[in-house]
C-alpha positions as CSV (number, residue, x, y, z in Angstrom):
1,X,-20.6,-0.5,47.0
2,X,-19.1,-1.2,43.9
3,X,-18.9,-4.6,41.8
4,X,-15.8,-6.5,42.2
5,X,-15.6,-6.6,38.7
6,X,-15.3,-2.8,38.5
7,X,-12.5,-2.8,41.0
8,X,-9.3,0.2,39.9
9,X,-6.0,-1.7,39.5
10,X,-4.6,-0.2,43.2
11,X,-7.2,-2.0,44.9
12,X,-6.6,-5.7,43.7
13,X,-6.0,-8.8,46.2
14,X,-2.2,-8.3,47.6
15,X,-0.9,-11.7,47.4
16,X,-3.2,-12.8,43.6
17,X,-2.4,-14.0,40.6
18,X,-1.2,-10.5,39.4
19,X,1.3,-10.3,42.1
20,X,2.8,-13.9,40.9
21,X,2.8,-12.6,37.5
22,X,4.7,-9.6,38.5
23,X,7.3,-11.5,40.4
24,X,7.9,-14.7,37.8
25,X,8.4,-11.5,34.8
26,X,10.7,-9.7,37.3
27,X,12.7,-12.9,37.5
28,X,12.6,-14.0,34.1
29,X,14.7,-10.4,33.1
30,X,17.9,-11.7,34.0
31,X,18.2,-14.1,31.7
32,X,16.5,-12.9,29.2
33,X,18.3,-9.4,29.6
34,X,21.6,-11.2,29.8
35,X,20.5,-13.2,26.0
36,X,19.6,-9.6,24.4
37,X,22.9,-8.2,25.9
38,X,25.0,-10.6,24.7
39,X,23.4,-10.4,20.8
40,X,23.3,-7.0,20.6
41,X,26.7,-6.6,21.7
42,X,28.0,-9.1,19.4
43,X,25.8,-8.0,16.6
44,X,26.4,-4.5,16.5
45,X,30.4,-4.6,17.6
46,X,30.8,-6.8,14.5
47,X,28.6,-5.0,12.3
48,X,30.5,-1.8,12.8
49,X,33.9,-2.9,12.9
50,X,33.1,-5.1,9.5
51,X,31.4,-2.0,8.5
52,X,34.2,-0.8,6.0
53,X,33.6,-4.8,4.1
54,X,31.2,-5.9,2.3
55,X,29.5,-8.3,4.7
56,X,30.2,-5.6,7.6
57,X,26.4,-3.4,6.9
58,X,24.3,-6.7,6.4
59,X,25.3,-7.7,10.1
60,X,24.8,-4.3,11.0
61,X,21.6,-4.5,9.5
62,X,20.2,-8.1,11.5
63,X,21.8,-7.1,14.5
64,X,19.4,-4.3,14.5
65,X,16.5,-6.3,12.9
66,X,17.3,-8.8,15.3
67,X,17.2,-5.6,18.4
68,X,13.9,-5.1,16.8
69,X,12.8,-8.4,17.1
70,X,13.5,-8.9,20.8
71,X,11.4,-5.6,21.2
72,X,8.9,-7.7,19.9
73,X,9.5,-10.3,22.8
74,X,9.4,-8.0,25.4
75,X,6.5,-6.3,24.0
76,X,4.4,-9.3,24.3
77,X,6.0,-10.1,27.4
78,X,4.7,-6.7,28.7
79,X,0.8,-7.0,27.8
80,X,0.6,-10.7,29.2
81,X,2.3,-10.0,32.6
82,X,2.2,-6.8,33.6
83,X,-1.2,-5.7,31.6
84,X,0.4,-3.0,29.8
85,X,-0.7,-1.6,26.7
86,X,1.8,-1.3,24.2
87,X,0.5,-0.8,20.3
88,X,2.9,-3.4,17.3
89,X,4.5,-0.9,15.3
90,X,4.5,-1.4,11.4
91,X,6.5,-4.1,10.0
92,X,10.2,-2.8,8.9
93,X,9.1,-2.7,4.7
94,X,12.6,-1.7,2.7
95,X,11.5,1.0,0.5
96,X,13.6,-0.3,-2.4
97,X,14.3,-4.6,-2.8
98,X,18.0,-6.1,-2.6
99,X,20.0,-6.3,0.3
100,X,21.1,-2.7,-0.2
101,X,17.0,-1.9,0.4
102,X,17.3,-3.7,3.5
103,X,20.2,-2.4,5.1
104,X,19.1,1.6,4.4
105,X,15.5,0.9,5.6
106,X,16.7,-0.9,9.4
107,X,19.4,1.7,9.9
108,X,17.2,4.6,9.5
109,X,14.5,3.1,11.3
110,X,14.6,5.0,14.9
111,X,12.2,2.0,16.4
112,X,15.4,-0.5,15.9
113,X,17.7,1.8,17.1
114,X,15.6,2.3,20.5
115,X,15.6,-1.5,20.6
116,X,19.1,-1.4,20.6
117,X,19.0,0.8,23.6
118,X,16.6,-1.5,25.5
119,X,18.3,-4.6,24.9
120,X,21.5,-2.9,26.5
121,X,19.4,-1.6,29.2
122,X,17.7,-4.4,30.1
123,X,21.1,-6.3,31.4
124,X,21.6,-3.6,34.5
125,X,17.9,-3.8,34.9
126,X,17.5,-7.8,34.7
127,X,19.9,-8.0,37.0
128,X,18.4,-5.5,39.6
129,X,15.0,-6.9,39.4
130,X,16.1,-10.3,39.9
131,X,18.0,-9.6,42.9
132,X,15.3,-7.5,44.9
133,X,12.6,-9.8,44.1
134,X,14.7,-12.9,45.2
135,X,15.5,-11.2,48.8
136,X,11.8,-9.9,48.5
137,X,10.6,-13.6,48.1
138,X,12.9,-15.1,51.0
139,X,13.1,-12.5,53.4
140,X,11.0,-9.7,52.6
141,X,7.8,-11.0,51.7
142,X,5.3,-8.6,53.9
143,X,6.8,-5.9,51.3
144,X,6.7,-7.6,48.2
145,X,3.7,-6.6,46.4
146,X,4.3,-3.0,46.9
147,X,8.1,-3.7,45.5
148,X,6.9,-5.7,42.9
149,X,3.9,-3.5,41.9
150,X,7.1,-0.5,41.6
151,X,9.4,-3.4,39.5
152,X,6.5,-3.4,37.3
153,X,5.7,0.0,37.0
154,X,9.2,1.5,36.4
155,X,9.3,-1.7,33.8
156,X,6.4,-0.6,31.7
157,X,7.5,3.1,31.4
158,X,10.9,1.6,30.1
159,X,8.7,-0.2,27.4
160,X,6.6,2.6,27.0
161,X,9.2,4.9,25.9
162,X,11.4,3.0,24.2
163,X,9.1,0.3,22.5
164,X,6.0,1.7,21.0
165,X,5.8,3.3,17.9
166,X,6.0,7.4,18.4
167,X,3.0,9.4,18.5
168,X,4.0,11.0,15.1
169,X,4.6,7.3,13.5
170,X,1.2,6.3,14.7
171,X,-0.8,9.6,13.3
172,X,0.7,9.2,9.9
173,X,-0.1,5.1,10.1
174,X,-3.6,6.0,10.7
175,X,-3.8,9.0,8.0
176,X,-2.3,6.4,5.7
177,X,-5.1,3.6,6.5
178,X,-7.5,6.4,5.9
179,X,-6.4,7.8,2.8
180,X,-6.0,4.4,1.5
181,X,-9.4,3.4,2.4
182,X,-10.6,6.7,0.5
183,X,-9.0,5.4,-2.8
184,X,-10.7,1.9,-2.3
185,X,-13.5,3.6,-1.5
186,X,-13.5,5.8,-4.6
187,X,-12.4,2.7,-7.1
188,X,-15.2,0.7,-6.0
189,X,-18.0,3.4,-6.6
190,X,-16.6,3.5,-10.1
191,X,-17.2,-0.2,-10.8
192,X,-20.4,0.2,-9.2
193,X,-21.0,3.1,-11.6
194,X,-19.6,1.5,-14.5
195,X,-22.0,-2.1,-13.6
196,X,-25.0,0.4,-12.9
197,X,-24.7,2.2,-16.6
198,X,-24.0,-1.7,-18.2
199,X,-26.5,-3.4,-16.6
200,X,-29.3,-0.5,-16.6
201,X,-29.0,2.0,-18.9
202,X,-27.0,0.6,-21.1
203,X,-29.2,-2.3,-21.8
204,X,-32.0,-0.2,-22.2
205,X,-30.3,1.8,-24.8
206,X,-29.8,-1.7,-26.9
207,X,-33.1,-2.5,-26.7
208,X,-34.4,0.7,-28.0
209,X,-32.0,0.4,-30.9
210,X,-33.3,-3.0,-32.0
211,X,-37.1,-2.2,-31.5
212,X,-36.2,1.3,-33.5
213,X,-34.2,-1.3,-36.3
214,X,-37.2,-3.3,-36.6
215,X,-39.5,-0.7,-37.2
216,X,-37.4,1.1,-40.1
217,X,-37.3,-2.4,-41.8
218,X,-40.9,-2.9,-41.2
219,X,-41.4,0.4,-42.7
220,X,-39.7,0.2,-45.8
221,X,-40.8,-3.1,-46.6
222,X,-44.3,-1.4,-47.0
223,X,-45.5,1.4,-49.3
224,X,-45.8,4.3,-48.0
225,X,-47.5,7.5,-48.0
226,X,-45.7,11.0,-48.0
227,X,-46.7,11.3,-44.2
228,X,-45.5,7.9,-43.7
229,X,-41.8,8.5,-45.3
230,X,-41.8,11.1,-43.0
231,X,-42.2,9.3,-40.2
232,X,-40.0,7.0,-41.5
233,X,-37.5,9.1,-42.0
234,X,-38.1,10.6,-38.3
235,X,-37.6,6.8,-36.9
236,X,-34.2,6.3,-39.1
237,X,-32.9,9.5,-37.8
238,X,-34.0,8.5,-34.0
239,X,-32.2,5.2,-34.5
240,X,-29.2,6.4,-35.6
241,X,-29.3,8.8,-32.8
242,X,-30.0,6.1,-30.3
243,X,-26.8,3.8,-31.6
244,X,-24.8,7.4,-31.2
245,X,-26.0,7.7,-27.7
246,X,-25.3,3.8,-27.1
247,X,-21.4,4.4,-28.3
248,X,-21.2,7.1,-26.1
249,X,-22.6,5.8,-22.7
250,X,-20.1,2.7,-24.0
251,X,-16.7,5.2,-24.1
252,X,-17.9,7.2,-20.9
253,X,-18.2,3.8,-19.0
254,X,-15.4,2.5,-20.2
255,X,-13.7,6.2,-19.2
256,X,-15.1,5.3,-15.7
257,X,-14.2,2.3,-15.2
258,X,-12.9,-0.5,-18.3
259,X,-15.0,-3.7,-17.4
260,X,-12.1,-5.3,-19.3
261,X,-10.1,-4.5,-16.3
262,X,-12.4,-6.2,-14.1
263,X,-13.1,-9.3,-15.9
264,X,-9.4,-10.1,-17.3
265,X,-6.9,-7.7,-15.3
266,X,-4.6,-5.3,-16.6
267,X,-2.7,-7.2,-19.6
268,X,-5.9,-7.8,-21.2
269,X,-7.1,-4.1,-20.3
270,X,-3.6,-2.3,-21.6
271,X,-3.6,-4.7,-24.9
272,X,-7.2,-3.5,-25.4
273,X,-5.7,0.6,-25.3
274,X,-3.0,0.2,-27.5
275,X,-5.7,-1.5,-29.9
276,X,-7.0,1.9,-29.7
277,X,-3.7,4.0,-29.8
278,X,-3.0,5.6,-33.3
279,X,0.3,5.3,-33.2
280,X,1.7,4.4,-36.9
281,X,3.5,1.4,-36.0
282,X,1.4,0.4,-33.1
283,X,2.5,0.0,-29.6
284,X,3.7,-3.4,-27.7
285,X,2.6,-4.3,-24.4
286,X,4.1,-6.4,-22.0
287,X,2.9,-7.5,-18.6
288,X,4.6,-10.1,-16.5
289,X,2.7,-10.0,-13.0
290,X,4.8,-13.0,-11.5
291,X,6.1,-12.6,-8.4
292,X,10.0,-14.0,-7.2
293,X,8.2,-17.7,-5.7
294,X,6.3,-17.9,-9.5
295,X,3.3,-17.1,-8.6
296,X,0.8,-14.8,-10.4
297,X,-1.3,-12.1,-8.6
298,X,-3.5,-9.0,-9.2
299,X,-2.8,-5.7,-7.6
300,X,-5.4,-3.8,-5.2
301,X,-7.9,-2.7,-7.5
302,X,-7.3,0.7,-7.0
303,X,-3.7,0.2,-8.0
304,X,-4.7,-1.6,-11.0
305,X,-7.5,1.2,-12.1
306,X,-4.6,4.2,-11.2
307,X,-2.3,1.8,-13.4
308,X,-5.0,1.4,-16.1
309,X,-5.9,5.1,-16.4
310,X,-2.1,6.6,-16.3
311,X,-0.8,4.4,-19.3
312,X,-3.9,5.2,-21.0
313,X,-3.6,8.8,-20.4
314,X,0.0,8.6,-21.5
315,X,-0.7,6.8,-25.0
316,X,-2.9,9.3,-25.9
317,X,-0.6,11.9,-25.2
318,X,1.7,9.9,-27.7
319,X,-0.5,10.1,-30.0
320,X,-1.8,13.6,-30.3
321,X,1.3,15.0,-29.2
322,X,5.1,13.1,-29.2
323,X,4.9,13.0,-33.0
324,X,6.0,9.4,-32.4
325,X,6.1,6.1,-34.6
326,X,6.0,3.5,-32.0
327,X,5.6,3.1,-28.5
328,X,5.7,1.0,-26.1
329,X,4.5,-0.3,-22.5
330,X,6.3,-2.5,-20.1
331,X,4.4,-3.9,-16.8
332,X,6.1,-5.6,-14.3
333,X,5.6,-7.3,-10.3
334,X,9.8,-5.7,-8.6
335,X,8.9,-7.4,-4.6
336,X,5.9,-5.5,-3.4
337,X,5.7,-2.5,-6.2
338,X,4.1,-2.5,-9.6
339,X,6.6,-1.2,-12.1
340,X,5.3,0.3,-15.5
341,X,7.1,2.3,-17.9
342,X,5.4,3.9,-21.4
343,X,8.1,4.7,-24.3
344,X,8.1,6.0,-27.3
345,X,10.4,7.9,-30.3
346,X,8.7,11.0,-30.2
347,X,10.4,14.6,-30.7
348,X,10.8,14.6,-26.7
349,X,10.4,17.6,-24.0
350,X,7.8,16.7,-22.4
351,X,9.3,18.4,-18.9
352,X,10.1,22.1,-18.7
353,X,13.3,23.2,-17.4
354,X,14.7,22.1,-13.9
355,X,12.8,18.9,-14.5
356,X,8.6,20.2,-13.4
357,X,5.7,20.4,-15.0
358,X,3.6,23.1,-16.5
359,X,0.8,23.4,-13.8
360,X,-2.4,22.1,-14.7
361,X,-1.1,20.3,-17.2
362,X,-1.8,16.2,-17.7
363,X,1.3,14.8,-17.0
364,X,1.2,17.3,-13.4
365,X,-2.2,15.4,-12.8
366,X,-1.1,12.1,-13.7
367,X,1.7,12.7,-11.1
368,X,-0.2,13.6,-8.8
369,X,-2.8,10.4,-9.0
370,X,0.3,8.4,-8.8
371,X,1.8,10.4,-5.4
372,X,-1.8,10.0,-4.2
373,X,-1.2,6.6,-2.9
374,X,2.5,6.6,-2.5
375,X,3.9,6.0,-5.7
376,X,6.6,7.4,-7.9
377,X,6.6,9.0,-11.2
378,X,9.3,9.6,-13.4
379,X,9.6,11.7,-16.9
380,X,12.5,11.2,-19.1
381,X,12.4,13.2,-22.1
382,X,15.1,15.5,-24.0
383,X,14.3,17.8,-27.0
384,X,14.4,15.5,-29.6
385,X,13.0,12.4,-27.7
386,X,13.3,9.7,-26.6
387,X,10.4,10.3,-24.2
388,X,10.2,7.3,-21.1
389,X,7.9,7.3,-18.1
390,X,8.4,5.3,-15.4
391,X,6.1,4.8,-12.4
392,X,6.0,3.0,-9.3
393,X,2.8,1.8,-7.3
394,X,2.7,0.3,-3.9
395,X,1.0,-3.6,-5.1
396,X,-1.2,-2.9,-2.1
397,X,-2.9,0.0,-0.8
398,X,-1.7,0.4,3.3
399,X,-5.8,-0.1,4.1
400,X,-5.4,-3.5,2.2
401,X,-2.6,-4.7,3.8
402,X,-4.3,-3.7,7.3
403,X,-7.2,-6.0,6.5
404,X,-4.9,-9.2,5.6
């Protein structure tokens, strides 16, 4: 015999809890139905027939946010009464900021739209459901968890197939969470690799270079024989090797991953590469990270390193190739996107006809690290120059906004 615990759904108690659940939900949908009716009517008539107005779209657009909302409702309604499982769908982000951002991303989001329909649906169906329960209740009760148990059923399919995020939606949500977690994934093993050759080999290298320093001096303090120049000589030359090696492992770690970056975030990181840059008349930098309530944040870190890593990549382009006299680099926080654009006066052409790039070449790979976590990238520049790039970055990875 089995456990009671371990009993299927079809073979619980008649007249339990689940059945009283069933029949309070089944009641509830009239009124609620008749409250979503009523706003989505109201909503969506006026929305449309303002449509050809200015203030006609954003009513469109809340009457549909709002259809989206009471999907919500219903949702939660569903998994606490009826035990259905029915997956959130991903919050409705506007893919550009304004009100115009807003109004594009809830009409072409097909979840509101099916929202719409269940709101309208759920007037005909709150009022059925009401009714046969009630006469179930009063005069029908023998029958009533077998009509309640098919209320309930017919009631979750309705939610199933017009509330939860399509199969499609949920596959590319999950690709999304995995792909971002590759990148922080990937970021992360270069500060671990950049820490590892600071802290360990790095240090190592220093100390060689003083013991090496000390012995030269010690060494031509003294007088020396002809075999002991030699070696002298030998321990010069293997110093001066060692601080070569040193400022080596230093630009390869800092290739990896800038600890500047780490330590002081990207202002302090991009002021340090334009340092570096060799254009004639040097290169301004500004970074303004606040966000609309004031405050002041740091991206994702991988964000911030593919952020670090294509300006840099782009000032040295400037200099070994634009021909230009300045340049400069603008950072800024526009809602949840990090906004950078790199300028300079160069002689231009940078894009080959029809607007692509030569395959294989750095600004196609820049592009492409840039695309790889949803971002935009953007090349202005005419024979003759100006040359501007602009490029867009999600603030957050989709894996980091998952965790918070």
């Amino acid at each position: 015999m089995k456990p009671s615990g371990d009993r299927p759904r079809d073979a619980r108690p008649l007249y339990g809890a689940q059945l009283w659940r069933e029949v309070r939900h089944n009641l509830v949908n009239l009124p609620l139905g008749i409250a979503a009716f009523v706003f989505t009517v109201v909503m969506l008539s006026v929305g449309t027939g303002l449509s050809i107005t200015l203030i006609g779209l954003p009513l469109l657009s809340a009457g549909l946010r709002g259809a989206r909302a009471l999907g919500g409702v219903y949702r939660r309604r569903a998994r606490a009464s009826l035990g259905c499982e029915v997956p959130e769908p991903e919050p409705l982000t506007p893919s550009r900021p304004g009100i115009a951002g807003s109004v594009i991303a809830s009409v072409s989001d097909s979840l509101s739209w099916r929202s719409v329909l269940f709101c309208l649906l759920m007037l005909p169906w709150g009022i059925l459901t009401f009714t046969v329960t009630l006469v179930f209740v009063i005069v029908g009760w023998p029958a009533l968890p077998w009509v309640s148990r098919f209320l309930a059923s017919v009631h979750r399919l309705l939610v199933e197939l017009l509330l939860c995020p399509s199969a499609l939606s949920v596959r590319v949500r999950d690709l999304e969470e995995d792909r971002g977690a590759v990148v922080d994934t990937a970021a992360a093993d270069l500060r671990r690799i950049e820490r590892d050759l600071h802290d360990g080999a790095q240090a190592r290298l220093v100390a060689l270079a003083m013991d090496l320093g000390l012995a030269k001096e010690k060494l031509l303090e003294t007088e020396l024989t002809p075999e002991q120049e030699s070696a002298a000589r030998m321990v010069g030359t293997a110093h001066g090797e060692v601080k070569l090696a040193l400022q080596e492992l230093r630009d390869l770690a800092r290739g990896i991953h800038p600890a500047v970056l780490t330590d002081r975030g990207l202002d302090a990181a991009l002021s340090a590469v334009s340092a570096r840059c060799t254009v004639p008349a040097g290169v301004k930098v500004n970074v303004d990270l606040s966000s609309p309530d004031g405050t002041v944040e740091r991206p994702d870190s991988a964000v911030e390193g593919i952020a670090y890593f294509t300006v840099s990549e782009l000032l040295t382009n400037t200099s070994k190739h634009a021909g230009a006299t300045s340049a400069s680099v603008d950072v800024w926080r526009s809602a949840d996107r990090l906004m950078l654009q790199v300028a300079d006066d160069g002689r231009g052409g940078a894009t080959v006809p029809g607007g692509g790039f030569r395959p294989g070449g750095g600004l196609a790979g820049l592009a492409e690290r840039v695309r790889a976590v949803d971002g935009v990238f953007l090349v202005e520049s005419p024979q003759g120059g100006p040359t501007k790039v602009t490029i867009e970055l999600p603030w957050h990875t989709r894996v980091a906004r998952a965790r918070q």
